[in-house]
PDB file of N, CA, C and O in Angstrom:
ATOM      1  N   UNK A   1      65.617 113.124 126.612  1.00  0.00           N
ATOM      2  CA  UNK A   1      65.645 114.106 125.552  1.00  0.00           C
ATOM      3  C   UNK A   1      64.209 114.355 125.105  1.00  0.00           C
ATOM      4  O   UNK A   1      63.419 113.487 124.733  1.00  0.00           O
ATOM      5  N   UNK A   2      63.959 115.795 125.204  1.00  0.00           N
ATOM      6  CA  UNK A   2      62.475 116.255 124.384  1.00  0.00           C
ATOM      7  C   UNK A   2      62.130 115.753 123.671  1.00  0.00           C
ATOM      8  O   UNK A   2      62.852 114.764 123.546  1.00  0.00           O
ATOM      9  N   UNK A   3      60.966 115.748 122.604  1.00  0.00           N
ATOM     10  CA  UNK A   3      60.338 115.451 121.273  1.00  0.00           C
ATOM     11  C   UNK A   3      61.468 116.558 120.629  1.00  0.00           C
ATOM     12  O   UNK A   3      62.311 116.245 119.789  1.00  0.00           O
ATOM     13  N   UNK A   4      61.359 117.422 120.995  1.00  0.00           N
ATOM     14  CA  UNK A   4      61.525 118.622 119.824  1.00  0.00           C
ATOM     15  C   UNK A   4      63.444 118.356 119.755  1.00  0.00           C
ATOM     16  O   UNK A   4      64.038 118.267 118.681  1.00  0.00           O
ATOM     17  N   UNK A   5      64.137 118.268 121.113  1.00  0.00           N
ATOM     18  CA  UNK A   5      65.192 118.067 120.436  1.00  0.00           C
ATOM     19  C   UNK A   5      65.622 117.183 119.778  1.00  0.00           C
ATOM     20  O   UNK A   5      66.653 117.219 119.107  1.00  0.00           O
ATOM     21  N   UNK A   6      64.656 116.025 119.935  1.00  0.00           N
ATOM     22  CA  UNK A   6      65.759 115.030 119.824  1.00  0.00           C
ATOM     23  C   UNK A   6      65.268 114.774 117.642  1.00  0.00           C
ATOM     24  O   UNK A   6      65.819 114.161 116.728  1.00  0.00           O
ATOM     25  N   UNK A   7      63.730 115.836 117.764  1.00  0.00           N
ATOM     26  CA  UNK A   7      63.555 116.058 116.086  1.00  0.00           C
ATOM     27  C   UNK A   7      64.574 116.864 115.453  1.00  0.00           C
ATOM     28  O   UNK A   7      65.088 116.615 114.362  1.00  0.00           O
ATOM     29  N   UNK A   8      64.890 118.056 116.367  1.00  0.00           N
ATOM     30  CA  UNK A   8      66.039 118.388 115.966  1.00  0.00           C
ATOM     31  C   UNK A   8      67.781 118.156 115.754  1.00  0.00           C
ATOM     32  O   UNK A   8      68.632 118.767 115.107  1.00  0.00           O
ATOM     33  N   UNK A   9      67.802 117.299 116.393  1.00  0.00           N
ATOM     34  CA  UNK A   9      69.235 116.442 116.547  1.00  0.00           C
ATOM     35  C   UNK A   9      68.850 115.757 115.054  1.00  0.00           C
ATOM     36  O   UNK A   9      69.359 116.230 114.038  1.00  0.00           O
ATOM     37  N   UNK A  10      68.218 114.977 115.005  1.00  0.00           N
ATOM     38  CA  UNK A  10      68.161 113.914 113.771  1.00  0.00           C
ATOM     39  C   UNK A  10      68.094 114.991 112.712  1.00  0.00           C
ATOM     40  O   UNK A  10      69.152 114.991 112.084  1.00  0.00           O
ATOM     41  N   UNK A  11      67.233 115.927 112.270  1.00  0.00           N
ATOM     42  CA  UNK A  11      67.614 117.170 111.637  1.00  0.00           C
ATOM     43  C   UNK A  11      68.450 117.347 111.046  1.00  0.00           C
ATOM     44  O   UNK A  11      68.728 117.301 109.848  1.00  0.00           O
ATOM     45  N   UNK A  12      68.998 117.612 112.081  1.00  0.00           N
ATOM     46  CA  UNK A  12      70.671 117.713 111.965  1.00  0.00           C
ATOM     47  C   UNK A  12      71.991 116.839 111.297  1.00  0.00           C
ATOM     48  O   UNK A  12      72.967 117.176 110.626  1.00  0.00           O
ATOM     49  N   UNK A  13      71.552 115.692 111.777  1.00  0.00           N
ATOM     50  CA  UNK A  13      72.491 114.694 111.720  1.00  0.00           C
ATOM     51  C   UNK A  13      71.797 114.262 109.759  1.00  0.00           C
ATOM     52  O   UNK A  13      72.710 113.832 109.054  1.00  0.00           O
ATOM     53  N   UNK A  14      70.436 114.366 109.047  1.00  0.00           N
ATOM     54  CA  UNK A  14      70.259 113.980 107.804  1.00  0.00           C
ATOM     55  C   UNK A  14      70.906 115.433 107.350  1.00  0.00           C
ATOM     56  O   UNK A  14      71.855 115.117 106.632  1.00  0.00           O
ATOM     57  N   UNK A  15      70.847 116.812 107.424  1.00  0.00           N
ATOM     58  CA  UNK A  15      71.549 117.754 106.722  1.00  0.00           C
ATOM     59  C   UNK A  15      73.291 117.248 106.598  1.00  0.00           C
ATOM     60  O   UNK A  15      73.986 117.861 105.787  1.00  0.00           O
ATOM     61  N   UNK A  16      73.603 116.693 107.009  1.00  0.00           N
ATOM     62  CA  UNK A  16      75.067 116.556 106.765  1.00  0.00           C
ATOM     63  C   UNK A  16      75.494 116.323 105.394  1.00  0.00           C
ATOM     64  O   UNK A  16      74.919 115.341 104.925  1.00  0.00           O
ATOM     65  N   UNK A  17      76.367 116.927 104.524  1.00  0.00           N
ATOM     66  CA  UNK A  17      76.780 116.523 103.124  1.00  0.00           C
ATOM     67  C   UNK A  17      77.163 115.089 102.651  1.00  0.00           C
ATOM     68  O   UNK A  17      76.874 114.399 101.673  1.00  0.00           O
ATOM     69  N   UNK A  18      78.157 114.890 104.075  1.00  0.00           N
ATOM     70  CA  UNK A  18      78.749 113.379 103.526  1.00  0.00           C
ATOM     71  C   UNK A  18      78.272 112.142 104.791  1.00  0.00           C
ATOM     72  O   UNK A  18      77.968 112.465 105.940  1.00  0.00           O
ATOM     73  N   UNK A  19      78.296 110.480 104.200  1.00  0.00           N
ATOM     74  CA  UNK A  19      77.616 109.642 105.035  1.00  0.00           C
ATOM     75  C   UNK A  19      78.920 109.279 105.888  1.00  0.00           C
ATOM     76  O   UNK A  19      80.091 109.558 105.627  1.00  0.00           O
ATOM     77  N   UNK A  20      78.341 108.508 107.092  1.00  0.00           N
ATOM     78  CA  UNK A  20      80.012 107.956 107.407  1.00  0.00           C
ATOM     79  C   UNK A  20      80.727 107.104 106.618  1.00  0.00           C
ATOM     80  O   UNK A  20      81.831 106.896 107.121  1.00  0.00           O
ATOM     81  N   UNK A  21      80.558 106.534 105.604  1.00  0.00           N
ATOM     82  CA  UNK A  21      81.315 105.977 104.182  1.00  0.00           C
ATOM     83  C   UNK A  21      82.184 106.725 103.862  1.00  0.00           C
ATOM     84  O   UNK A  21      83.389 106.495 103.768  1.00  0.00           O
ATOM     85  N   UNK A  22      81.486 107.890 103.631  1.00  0.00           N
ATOM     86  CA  UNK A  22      82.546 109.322 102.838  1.00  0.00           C
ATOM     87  C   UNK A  22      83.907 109.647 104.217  1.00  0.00           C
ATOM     88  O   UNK A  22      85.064 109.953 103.928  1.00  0.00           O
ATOM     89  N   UNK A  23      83.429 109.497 105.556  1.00  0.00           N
ATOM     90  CA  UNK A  23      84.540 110.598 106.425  1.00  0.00           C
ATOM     91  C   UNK A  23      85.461 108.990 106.681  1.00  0.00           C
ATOM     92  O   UNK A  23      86.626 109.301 106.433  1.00  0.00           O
ATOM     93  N   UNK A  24      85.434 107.519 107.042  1.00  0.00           N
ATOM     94  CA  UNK A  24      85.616 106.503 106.358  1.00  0.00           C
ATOM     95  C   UNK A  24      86.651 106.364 105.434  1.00  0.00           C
ATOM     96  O   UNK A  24      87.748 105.960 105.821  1.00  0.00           O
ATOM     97  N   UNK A  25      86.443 106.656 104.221  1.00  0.00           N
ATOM     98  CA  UNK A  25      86.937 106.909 103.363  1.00  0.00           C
ATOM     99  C   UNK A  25      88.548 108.005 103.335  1.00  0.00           C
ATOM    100  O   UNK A  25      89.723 107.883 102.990  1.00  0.00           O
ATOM    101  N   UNK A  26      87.502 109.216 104.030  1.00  0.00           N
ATOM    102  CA  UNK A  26      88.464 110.383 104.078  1.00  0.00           C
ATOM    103  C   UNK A  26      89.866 109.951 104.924  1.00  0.00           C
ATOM    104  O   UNK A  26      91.046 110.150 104.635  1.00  0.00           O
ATOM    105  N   UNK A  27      89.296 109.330 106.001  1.00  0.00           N
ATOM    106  CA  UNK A  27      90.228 108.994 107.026  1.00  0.00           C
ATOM    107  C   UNK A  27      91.202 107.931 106.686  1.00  0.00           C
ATOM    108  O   UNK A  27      92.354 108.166 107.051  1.00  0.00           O
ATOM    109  N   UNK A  28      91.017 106.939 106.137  1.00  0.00           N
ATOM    110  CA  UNK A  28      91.958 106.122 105.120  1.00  0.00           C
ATOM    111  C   UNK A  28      92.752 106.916 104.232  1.00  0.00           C
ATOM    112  O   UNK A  28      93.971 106.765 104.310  1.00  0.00           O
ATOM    113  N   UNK A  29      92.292 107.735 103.401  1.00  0.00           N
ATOM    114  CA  UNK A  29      93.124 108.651 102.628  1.00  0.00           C
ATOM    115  C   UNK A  29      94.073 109.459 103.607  1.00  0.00           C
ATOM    116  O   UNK A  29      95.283 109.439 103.383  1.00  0.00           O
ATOM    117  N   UNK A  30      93.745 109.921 104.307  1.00  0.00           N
ATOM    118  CA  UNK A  30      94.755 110.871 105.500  1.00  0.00           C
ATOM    119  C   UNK A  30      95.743 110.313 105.571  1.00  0.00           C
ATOM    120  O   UNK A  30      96.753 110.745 105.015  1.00  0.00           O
ATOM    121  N   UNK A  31      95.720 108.562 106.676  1.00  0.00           N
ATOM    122  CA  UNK A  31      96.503 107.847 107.029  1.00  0.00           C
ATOM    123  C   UNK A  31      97.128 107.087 105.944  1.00  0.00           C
ATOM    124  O   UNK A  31      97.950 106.323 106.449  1.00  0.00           O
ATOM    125  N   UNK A  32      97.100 106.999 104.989  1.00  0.00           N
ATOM    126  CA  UNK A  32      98.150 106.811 103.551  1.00  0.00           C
ATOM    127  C   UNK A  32      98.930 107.722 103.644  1.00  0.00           C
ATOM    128  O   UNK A  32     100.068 107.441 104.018  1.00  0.00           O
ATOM    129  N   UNK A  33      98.542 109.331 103.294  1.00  0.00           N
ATOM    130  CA  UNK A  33      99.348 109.914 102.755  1.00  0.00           C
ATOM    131  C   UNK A  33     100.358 110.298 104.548  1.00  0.00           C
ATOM    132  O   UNK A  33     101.482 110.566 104.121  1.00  0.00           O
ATOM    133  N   UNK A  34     100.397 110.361 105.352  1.00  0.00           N
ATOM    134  CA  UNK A  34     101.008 110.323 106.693  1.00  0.00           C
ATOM    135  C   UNK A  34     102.215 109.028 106.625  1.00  0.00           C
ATOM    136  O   UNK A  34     103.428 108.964 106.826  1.00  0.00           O
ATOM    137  N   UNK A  35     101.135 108.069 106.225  1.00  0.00           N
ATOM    138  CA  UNK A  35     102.307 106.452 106.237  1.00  0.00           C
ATOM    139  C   UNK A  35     103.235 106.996 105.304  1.00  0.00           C
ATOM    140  O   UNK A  35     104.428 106.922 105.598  1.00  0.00           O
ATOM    141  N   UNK A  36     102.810 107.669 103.949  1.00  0.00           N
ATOM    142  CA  UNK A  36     103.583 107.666 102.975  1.00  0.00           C
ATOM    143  C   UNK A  36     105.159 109.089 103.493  1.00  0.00           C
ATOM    144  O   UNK A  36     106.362 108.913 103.301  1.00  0.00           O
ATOM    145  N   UNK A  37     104.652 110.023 103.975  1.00  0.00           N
ATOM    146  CA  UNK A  37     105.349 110.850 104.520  1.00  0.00           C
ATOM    147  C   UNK A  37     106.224 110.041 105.633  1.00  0.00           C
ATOM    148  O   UNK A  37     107.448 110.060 105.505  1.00  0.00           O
ATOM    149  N   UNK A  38     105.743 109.458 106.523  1.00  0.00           N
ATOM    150  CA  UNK A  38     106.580 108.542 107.320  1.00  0.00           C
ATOM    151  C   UNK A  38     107.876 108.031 106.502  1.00  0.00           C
ATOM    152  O   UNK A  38     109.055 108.384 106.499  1.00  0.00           O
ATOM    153  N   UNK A  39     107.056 106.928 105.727  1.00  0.00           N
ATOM    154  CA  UNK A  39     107.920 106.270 104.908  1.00  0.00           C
ATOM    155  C   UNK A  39     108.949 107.109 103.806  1.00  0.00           C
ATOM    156  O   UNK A  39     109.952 106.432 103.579  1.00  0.00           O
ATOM    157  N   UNK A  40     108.941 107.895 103.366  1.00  0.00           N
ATOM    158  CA  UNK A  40     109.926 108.928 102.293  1.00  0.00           C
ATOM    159  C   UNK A  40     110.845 109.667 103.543  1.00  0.00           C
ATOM    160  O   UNK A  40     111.934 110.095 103.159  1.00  0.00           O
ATOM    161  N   UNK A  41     110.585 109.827 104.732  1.00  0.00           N
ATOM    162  CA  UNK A  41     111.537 110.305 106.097  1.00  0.00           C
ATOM    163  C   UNK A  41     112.203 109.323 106.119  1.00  0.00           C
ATOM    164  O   UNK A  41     113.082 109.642 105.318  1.00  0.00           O
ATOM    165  N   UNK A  42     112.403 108.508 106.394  1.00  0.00           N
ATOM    166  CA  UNK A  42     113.905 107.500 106.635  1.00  0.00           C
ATOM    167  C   UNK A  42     114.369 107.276 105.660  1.00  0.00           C
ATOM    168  O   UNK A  42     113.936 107.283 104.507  1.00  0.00           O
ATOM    169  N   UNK A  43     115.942 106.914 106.387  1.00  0.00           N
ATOM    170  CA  UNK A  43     116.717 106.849 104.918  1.00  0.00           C
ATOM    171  C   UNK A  43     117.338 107.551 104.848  1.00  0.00           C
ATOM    172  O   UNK A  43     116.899 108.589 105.344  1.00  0.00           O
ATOM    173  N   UNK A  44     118.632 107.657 104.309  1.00  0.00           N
ATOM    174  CA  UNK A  44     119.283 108.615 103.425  1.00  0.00           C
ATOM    175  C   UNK A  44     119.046 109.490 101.920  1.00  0.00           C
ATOM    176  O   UNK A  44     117.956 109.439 101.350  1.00  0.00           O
ATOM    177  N   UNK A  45     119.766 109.984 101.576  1.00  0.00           N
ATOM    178  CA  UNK A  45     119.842 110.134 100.259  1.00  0.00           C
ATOM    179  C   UNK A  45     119.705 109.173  99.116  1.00  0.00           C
ATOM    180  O   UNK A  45     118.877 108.986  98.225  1.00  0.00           O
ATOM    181  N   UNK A  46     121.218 108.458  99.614  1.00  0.00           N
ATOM    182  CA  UNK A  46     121.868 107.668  98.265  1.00  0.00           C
ATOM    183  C   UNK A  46     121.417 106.323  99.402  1.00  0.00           C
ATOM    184  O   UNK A  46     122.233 105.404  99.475  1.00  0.00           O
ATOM    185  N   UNK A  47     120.561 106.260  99.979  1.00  0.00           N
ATOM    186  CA  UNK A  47     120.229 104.569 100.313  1.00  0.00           C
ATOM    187  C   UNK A  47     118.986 104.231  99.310  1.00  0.00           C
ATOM    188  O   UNK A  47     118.335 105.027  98.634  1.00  0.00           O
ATOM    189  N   UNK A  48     118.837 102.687  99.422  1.00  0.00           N
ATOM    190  CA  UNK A  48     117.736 101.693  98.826  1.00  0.00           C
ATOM    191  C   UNK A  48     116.867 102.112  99.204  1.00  0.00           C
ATOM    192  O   UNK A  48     116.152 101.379  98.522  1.00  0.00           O
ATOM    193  N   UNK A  49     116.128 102.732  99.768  1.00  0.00           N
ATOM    194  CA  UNK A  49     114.883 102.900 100.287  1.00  0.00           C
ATOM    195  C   UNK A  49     114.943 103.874  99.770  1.00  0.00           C
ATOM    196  O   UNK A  49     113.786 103.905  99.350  1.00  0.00           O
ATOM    197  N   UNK A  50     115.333 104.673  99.463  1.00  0.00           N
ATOM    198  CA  UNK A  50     114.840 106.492  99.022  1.00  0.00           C
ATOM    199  C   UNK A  50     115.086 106.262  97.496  1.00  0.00           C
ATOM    200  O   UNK A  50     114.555 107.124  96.796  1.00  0.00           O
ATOM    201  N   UNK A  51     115.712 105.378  96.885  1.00  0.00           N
ATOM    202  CA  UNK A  51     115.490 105.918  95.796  1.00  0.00           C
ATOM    203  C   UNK A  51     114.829 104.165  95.542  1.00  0.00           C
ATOM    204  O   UNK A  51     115.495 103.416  94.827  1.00  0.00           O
ATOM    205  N   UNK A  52     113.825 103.767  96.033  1.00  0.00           N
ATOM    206  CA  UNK A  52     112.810 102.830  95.235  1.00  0.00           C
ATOM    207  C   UNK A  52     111.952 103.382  95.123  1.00  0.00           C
ATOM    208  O   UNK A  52     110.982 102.903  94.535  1.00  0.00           O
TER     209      UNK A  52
END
């Protein structure tokens, strides 16, 4: 890789808004609310599980 791209790659990669902490983060939040959708799908109506 060039000087110039590889100044420009890094460039690049400090303009980003969020650190990988933040997408991290994001991605834990996703897979909750998915588990949680999982989990409220089974079940019935009038069973123990849907209405705890």
């Amino acid at each position: 890789m060039s000087k110039k791209m590889k100044k420009e790659h890094m460039h690049l990669i400090e303009s980003w808004a969020f650190t990988s902490k933040n997408y991290i983060i994001f991605a834990v939040g996703v897979l909750l609310i998915a588990l949680g959708y999982i989990v409220m799908a089974g079940g019935e109506t009038t069973s123990t599980q849907s209405l705890t």
